[in-house]
ZADO-1210 file (C-alpha; in nm, 4 decimals, padded with zeros to 6 digits):
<atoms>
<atom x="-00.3526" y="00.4456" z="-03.0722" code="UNK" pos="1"/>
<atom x="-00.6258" y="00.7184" z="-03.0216" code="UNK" pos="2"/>
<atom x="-00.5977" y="00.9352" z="-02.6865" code="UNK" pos="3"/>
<atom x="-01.0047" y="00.7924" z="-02.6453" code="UNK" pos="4"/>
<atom x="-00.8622" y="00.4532" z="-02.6354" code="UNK" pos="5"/>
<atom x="-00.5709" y="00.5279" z="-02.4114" code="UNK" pos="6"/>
<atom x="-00.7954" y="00.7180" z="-02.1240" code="UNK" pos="7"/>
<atom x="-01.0517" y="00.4072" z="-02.1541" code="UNK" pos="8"/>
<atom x="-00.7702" y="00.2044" z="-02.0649" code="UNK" pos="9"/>
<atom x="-00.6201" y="00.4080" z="-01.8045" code="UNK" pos="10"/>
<atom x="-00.9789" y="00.3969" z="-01.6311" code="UNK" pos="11"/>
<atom x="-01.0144" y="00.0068" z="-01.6805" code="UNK" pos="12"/>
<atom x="-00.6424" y="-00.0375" z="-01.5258" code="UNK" pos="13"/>
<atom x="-00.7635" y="00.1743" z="-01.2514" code="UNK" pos="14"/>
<atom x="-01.1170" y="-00.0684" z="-01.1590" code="UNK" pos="15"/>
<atom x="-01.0035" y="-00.3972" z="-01.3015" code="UNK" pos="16"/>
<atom x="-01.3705" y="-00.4522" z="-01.3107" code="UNK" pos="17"/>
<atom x="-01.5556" y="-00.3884" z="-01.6832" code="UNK" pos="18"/>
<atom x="-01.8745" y="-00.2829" z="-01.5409" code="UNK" pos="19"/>
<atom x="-01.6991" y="-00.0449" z="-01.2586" code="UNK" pos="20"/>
<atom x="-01.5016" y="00.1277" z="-01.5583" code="UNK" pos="21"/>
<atom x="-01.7908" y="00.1780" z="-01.8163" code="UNK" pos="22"/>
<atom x="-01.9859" y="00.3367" z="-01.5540" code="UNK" pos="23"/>
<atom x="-01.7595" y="00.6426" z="-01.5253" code="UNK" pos="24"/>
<atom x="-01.6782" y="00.6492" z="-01.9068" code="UNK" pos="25"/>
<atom x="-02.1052" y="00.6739" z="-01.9325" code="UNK" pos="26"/>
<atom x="-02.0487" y="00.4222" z="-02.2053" code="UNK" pos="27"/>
<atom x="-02.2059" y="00.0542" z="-02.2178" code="UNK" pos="28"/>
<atom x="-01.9467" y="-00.2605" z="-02.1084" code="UNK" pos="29"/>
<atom x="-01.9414" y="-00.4320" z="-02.4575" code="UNK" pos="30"/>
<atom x="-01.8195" y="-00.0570" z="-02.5954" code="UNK" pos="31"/>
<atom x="-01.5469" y="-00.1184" z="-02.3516" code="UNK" pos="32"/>
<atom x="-01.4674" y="-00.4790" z="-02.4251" code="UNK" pos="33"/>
<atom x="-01.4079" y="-00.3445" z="-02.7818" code="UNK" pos="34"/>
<atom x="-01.1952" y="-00.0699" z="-02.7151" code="UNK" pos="35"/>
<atom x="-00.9390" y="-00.2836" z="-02.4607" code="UNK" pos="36"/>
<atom x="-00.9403" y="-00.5291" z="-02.7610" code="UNK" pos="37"/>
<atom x="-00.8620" y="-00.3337" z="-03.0403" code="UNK" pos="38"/>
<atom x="-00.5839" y="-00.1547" z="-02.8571" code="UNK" pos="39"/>
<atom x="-00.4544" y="-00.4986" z="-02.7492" code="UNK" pos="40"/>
<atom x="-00.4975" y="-00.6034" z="-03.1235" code="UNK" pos="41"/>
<atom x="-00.3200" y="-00.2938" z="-03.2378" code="UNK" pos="42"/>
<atom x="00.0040" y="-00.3148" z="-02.9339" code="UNK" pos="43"/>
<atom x="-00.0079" y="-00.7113" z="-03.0632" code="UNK" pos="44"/>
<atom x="00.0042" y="-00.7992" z="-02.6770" code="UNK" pos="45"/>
<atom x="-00.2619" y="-00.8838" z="-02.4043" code="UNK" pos="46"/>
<atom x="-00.3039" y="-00.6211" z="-02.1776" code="UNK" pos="47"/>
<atom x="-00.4521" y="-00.8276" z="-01.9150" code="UNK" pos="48"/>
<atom x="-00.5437" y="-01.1610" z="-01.8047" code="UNK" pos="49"/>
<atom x="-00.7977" y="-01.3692" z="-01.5663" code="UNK" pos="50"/>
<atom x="-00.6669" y="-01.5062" z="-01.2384" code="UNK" pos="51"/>
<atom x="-00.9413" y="-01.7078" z="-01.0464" code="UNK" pos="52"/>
<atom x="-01.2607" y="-01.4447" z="-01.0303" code="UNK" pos="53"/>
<atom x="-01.0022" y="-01.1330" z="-01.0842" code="UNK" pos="54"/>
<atom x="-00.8511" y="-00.9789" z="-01.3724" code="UNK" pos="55"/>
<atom x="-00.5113" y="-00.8552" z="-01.3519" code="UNK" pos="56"/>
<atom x="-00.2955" y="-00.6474" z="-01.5976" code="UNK" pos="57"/>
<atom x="00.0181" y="-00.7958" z="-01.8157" code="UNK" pos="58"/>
<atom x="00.3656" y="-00.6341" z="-01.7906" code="UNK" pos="59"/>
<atom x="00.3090" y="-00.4870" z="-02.1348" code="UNK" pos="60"/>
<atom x="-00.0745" y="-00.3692" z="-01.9754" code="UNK" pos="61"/>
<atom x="00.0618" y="-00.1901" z="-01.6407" code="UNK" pos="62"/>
<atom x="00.2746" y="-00.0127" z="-01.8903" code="UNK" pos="63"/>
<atom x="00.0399" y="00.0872" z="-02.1551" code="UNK" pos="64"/>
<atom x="-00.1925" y="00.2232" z="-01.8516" code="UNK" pos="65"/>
<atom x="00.1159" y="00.4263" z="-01.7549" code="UNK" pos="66"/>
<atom x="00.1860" y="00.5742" z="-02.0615" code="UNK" pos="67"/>
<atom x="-00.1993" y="00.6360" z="-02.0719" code="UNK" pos="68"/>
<atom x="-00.2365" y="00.8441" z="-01.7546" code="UNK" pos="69"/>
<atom x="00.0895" y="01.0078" z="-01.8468" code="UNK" pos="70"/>
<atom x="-00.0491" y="01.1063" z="-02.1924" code="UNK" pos="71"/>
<atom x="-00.3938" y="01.2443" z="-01.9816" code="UNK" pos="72"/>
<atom x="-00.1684" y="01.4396" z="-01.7562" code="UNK" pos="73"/>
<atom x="00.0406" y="01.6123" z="-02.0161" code="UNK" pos="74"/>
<atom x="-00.2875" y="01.6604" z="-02.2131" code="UNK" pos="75"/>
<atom x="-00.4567" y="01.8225" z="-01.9122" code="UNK" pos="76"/>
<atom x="-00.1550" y="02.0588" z="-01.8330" code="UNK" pos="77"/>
<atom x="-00.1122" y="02.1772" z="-02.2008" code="UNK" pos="78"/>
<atom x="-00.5052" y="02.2873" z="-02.2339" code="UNK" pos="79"/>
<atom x="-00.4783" y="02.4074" z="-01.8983" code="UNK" pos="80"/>
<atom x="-00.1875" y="02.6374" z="-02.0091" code="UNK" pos="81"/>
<atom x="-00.3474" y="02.7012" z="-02.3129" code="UNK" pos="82"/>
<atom x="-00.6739" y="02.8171" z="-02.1742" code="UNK" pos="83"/>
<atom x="-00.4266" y="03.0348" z="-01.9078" code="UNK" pos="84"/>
<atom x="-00.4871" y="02.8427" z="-01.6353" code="UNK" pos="85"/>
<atom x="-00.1824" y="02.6662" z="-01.3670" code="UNK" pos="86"/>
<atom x="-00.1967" y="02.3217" z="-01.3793" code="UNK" pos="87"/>
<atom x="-00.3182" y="02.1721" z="-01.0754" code="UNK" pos="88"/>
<atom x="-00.2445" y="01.8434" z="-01.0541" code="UNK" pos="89"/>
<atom x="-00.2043" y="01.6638" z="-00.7484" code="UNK" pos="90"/>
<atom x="00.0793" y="01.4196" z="-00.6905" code="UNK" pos="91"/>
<atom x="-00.0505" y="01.0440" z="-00.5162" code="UNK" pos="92"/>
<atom x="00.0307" y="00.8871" z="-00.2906" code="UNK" pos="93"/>
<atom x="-00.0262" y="00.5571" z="-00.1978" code="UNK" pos="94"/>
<atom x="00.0004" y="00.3708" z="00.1323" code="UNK" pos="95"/>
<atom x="-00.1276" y="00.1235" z="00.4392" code="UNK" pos="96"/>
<atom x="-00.3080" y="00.2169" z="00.7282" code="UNK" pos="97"/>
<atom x="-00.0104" y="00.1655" z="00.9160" code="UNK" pos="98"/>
<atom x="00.2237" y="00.4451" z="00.7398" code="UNK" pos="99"/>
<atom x="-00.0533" y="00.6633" z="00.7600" code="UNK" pos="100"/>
<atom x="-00.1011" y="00.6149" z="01.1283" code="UNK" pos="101"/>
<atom x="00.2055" y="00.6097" z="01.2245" code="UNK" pos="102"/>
<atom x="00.4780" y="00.7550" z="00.9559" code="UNK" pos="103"/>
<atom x="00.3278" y="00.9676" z="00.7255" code="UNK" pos="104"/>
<atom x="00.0249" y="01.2254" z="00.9393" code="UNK" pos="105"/>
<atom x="00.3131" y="01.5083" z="00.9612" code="UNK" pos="106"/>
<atom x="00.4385" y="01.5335" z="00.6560" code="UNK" pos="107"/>
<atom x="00.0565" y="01.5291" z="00.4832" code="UNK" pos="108"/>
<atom x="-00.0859" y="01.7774" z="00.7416" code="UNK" pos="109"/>
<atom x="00.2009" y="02.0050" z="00.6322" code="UNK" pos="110"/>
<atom x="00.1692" y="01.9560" z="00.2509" code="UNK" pos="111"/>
<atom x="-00.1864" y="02.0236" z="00.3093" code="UNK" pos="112"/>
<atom x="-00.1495" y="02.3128" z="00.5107" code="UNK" pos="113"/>
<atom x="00.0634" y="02.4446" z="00.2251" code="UNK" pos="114"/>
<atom x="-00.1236" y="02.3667" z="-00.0764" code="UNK" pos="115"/>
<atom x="-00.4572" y="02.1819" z="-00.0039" code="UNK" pos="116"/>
<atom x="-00.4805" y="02.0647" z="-00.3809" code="UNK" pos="117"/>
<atom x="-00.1037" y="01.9630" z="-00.3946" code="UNK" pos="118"/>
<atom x="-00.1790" y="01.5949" z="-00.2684" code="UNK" pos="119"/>
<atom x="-00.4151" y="01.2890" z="-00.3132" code="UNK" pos="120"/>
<atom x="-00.3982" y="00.9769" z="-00.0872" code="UNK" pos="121"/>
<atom x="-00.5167" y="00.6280" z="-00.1986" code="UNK" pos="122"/>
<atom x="-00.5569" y="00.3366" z="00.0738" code="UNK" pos="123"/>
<atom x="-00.4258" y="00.0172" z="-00.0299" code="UNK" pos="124"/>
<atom x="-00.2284" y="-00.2953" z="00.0800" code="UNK" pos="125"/>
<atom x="00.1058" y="-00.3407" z="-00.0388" code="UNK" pos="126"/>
<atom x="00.0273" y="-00.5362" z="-00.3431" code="UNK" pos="127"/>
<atom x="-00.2054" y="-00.2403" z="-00.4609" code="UNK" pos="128"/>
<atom x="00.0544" y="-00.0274" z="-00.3872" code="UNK" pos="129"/>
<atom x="00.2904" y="-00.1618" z="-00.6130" code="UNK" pos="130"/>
<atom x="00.0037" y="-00.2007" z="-00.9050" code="UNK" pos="131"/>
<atom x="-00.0728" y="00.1582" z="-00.8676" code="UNK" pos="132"/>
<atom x="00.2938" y="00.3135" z="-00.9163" code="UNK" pos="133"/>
<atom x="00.3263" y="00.0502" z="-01.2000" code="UNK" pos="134"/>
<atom x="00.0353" y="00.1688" z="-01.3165" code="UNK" pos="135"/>
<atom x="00.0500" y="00.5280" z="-01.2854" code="UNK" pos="136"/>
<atom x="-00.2247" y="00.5706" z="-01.1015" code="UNK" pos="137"/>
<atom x="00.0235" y="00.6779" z="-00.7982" code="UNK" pos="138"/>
<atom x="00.3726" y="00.8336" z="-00.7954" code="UNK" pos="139"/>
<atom x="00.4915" y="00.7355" z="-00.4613" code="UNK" pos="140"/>
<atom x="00.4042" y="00.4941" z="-00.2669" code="UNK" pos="141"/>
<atom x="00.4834" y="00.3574" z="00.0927" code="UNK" pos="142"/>
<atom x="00.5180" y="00.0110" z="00.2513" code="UNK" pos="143"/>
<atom x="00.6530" y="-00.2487" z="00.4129" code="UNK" pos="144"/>
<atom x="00.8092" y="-00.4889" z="00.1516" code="UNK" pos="145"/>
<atom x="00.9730" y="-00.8091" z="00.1864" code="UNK" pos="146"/>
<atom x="01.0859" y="-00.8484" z="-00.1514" code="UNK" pos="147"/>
<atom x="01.2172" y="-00.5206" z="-00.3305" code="UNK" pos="148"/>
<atom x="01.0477" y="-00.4762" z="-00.6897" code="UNK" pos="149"/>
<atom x="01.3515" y="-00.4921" z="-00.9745" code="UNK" pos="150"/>
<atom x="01.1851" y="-00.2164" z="-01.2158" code="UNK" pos="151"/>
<atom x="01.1079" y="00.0219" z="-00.9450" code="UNK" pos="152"/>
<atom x="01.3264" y="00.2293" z="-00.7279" code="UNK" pos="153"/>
<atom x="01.3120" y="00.1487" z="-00.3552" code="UNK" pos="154"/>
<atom x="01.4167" y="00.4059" z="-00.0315" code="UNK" pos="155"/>
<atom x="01.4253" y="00.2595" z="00.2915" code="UNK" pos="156"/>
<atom x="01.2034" y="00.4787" z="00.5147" code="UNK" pos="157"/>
<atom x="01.2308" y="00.3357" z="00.8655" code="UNK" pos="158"/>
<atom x="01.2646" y="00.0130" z="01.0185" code="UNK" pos="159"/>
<atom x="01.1213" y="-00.1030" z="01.3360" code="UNK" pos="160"/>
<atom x="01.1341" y="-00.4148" z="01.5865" code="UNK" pos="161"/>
<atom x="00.8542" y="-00.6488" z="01.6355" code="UNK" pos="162"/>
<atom x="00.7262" y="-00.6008" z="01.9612" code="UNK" pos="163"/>
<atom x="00.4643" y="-00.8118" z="02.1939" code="UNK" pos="164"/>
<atom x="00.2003" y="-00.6284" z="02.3541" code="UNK" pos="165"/>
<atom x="00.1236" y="-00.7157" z="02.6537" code="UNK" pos="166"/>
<atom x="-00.0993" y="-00.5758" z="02.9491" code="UNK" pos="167"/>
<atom x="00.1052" y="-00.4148" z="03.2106" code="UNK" pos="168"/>
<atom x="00.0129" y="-00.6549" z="03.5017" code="UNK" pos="169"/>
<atom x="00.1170" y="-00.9463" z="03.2624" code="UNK" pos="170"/>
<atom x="00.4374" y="-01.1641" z="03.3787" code="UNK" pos="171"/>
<atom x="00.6418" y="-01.0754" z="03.0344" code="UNK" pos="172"/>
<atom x="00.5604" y="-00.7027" z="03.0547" code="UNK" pos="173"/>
<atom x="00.8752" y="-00.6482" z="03.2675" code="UNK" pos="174"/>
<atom x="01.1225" y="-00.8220" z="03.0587" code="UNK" pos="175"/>
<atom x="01.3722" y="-00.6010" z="02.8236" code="UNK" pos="176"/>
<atom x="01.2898" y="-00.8758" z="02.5402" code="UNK" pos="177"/>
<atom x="01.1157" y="-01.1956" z="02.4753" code="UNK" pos="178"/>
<atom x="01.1175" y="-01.4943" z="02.2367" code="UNK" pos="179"/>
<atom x="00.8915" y="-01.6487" z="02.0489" code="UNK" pos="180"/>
<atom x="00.8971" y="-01.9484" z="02.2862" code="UNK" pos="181"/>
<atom x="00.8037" y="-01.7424" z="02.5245" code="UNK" pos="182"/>
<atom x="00.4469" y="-01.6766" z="02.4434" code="UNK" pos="183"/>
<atom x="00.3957" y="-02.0575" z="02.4340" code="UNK" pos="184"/>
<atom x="00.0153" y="-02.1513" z="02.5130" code="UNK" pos="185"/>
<atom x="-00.0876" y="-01.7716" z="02.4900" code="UNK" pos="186"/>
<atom x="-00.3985" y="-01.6911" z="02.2875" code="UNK" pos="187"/>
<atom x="-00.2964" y="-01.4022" z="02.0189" code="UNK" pos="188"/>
<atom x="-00.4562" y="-01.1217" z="01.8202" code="UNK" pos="189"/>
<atom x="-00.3488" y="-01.1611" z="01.4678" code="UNK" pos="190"/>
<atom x="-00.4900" y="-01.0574" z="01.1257" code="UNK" pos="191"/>
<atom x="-00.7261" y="-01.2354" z="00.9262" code="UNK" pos="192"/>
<atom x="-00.5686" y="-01.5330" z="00.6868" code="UNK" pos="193"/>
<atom x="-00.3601" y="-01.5236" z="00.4149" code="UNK" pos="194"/>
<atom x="-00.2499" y="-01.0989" z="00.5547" code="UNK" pos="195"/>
<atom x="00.1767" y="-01.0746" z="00.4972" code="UNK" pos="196"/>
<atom x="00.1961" y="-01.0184" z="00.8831" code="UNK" pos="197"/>
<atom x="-00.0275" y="-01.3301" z="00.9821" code="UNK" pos="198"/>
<atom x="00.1530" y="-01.5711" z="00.7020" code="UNK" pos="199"/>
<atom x="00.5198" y="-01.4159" z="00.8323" code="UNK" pos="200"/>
<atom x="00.4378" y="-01.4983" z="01.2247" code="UNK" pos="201"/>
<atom x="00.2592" y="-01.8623" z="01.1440" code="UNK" pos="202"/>
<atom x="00.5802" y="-01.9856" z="00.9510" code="UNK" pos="203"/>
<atom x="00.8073" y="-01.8276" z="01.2952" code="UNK" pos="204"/>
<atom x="00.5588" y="-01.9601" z="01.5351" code="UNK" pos="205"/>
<atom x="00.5573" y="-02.2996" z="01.3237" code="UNK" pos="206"/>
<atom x="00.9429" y="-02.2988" z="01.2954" code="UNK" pos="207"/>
<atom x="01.0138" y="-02.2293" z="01.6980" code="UNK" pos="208"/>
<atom x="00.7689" y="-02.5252" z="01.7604" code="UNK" pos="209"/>
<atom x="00.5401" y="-02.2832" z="01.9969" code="UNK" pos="210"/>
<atom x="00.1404" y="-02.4365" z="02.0301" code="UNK" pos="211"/>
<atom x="-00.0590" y="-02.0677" z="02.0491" code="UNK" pos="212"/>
<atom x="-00.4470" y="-02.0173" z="01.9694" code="UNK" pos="213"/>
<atom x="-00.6148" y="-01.7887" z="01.7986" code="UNK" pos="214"/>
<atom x="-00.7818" y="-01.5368" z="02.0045" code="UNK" pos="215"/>
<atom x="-00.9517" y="-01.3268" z="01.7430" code="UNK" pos="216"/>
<atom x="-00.8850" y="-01.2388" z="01.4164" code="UNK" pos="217"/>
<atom x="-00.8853" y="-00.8370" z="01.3242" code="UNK" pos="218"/>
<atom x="-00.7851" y="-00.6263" z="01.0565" code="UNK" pos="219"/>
<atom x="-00.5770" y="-00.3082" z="01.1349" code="UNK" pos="220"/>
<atom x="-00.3252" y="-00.2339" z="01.3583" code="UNK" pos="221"/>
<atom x="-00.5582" y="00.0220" z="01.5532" code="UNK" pos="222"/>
<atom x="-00.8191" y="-00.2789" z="01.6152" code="UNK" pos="223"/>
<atom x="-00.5763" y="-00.5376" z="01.7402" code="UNK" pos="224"/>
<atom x="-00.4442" y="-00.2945" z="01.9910" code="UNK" pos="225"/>
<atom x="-00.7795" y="-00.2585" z="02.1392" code="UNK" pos="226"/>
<atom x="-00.8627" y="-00.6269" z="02.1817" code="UNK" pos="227"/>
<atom x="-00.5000" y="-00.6420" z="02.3518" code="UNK" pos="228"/>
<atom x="-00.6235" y="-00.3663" z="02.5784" code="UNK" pos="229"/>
<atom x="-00.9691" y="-00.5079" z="02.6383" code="UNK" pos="230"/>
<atom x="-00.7768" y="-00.8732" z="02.7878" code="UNK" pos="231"/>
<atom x="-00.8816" y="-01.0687" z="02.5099" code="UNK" pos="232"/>
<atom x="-00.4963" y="-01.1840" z="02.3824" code="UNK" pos="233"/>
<atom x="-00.1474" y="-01.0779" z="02.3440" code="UNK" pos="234"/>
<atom x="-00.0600" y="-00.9695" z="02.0103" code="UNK" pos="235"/>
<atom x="00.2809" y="-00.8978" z="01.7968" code="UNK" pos="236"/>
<atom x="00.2825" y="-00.5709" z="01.6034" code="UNK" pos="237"/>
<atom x="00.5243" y="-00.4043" z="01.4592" code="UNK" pos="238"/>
<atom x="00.7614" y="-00.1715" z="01.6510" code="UNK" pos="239"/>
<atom x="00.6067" y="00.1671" z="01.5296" code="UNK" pos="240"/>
<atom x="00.2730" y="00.0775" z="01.6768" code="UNK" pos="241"/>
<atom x="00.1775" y="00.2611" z="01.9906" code="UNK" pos="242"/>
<atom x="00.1220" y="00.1010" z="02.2945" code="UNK" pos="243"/>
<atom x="-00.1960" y="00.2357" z="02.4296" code="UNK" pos="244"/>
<atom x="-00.2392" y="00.3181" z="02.8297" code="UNK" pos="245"/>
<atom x="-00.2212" y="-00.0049" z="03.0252" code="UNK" pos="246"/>
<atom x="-00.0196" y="-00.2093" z="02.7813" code="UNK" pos="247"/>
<atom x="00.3571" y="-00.2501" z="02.7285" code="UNK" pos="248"/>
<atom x="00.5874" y="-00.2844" z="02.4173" code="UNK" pos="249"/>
<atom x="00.8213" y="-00.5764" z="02.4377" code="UNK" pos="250"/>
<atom x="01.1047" y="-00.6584" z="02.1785" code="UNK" pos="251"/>
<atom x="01.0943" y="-01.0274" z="02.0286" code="UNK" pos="252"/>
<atom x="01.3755" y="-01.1376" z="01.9703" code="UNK" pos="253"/>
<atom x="01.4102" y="-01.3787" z="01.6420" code="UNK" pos="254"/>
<atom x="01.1563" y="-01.2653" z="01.4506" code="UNK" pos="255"/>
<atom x="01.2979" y="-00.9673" z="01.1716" code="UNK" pos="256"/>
<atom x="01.3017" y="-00.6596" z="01.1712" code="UNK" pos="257"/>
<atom x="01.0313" y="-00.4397" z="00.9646" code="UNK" pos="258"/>
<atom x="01.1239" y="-00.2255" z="00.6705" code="UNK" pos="259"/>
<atom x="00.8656" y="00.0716" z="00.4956" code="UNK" pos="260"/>
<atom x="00.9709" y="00.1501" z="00.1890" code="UNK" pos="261"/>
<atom x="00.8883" y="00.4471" z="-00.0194" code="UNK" pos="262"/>
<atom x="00.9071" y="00.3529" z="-00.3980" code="UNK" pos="263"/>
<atom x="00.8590" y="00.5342" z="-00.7156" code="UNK" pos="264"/>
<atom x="00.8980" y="00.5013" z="-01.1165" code="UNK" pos="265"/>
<atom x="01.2594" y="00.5864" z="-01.2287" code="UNK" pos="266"/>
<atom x="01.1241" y="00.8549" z="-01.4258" code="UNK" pos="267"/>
<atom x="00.9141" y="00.9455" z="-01.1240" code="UNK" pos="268"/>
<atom x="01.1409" y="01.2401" z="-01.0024" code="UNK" pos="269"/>
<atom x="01.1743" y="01.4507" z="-01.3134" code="UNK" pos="270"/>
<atom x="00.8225" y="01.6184" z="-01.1944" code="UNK" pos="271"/>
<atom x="01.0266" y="01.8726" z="-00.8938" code="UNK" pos="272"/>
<atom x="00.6574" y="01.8287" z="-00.7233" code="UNK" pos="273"/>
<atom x="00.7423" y="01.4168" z="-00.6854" code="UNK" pos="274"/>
<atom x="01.0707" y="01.5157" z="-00.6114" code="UNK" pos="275"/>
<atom x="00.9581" y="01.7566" z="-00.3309" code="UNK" pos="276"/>
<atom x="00.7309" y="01.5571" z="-00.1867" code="UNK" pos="277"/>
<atom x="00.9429" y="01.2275" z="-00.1683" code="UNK" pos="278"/>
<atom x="01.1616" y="01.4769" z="00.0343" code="UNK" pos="279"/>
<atom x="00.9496" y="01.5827" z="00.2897" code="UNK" pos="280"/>
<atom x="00.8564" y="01.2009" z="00.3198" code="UNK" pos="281"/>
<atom x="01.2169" y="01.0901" z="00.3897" code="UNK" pos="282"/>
<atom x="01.2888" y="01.3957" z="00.6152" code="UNK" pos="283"/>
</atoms>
């Protein structure tokens, strides 16, 4: 395996997208196509496959693009030593807009007060998450996960209720809890289809028999909040979402807790800067 090879790969894992990928190697898609396919040819596995319109990476191909941005890093930090230089490579970290809202500001504004080039954040949904710290392409990354991943290690963060947010004149915004039969007839504020949150609180709603409408779809915590506010529906959040002026936090009772994870590689903590930061994350 050449190193030219390996960082052509690491950039394709990165994109998933041929075109997206040749662009920043400034080198034409078919040149691209080859490379991938010889170094599939010469590992004797496929390094990725097509599902639907996407293409996603193999076992063997989220490790290969590991190994490849590992071998760029080391490569990077031995010519910057050569050429006398400290390495400056920033550790990533990948999360939702909801740990960066509302778990993570404190410990990045601090990191960043420290060492501005010590830290790099990538946005992404949980799914992405994962694919990047398989990948490589992040070192820690932070979520709320249902199902813990077997081949990568897994810290609880924090774990919150799941609250209803109601307007303060509203007749549940006294109570010290509610159920889900409760909001029975009530017109919500839920994420678009097919989101974790919006698939989790059909299936409850489904299971408690409660008849609800839909009273506008939005994506992001921050967004749903502010329909709430504005009267347009209730909505169910979880427990570490603010409740803005003029709307109240209620518990819901039946409905499970929620869970951010931080996760990493195994290996992931031999670098003391991964090791530092997942510190400062967990407090």
């Amino acid at each position: 395996m050449s190193s030219d090879s390996l960082t052509s790969f690491a950039v394709f894992a990165e994109h998933l997208n041929f075109t997206r990928a040749a662009a920043e190697l400034r080198i034409s898609q078919p040149a691209l196509h080859v490379k991938v396919r010889k170094l599939a040819q010469v590992l004797g596995r496929p390094l990725y496959h097509r599902s639907g319109r996407q293409l996603v990476l193999t076992a063997d191909g989220a490790a290969v693009a590991r190994f490849a941005r590992a071998h760029d890093e080391r490569l990077a930090d031995f010519l910057a030593e050569f050429a006398g230089v400290v390495p400056g490579r920033p550790v990533v970290l990948a999360a939702g807009q909801g740990a960066y809202l509302y778990l993570l500001g404190d410990t990045i504004r601090a990191v960043l007060a420290e060492e501005p080039t010590r830290l790099r954040l990538i946005t992404c949904d949980h799914r992405q998450m994962l694919a990047a710290v398989r990948t490589g392409q992040a070192q820690l990354g932070v979520s709320v996960l249902d199902v813990l991943p077997e081949d990568l290690i897994a810290l609880r963060l924090a774990t919150f209720p799941q609250v209803l947010l109601v307007p303060e004149g509203h007749r549940l915004a006294r109570r010290r809890a509610v159920t889900l039969p409760d909001v029975a007839g009530s017109s919500l504020v839920v994420p678009p289809q097919h989101r974790p949150h919006r698939v989790l609180l059909e299936q409850a709603l489904r299971g408690a028999g409660v008849e609800w409408t839909v009273a506008v779809e939005a994506e992001g915590w921050p967004l749903i909040t502010h329909f709430v506010g504005l009267g347009v529906g209730l909505a169910i959040v979880n427990g570490c979402v603010p409740a803005p002026a003029g709307l109240v936090a209620v518990p819901v009772e039946g409905l499970p807790p929620v869970t951010y994870h931080v996760v990493h590689q195994p290996s992931a903590l031999s670098d003391p800067r991964v090791a530092g930061l997942l510190d400062r994350i967990l407090g």
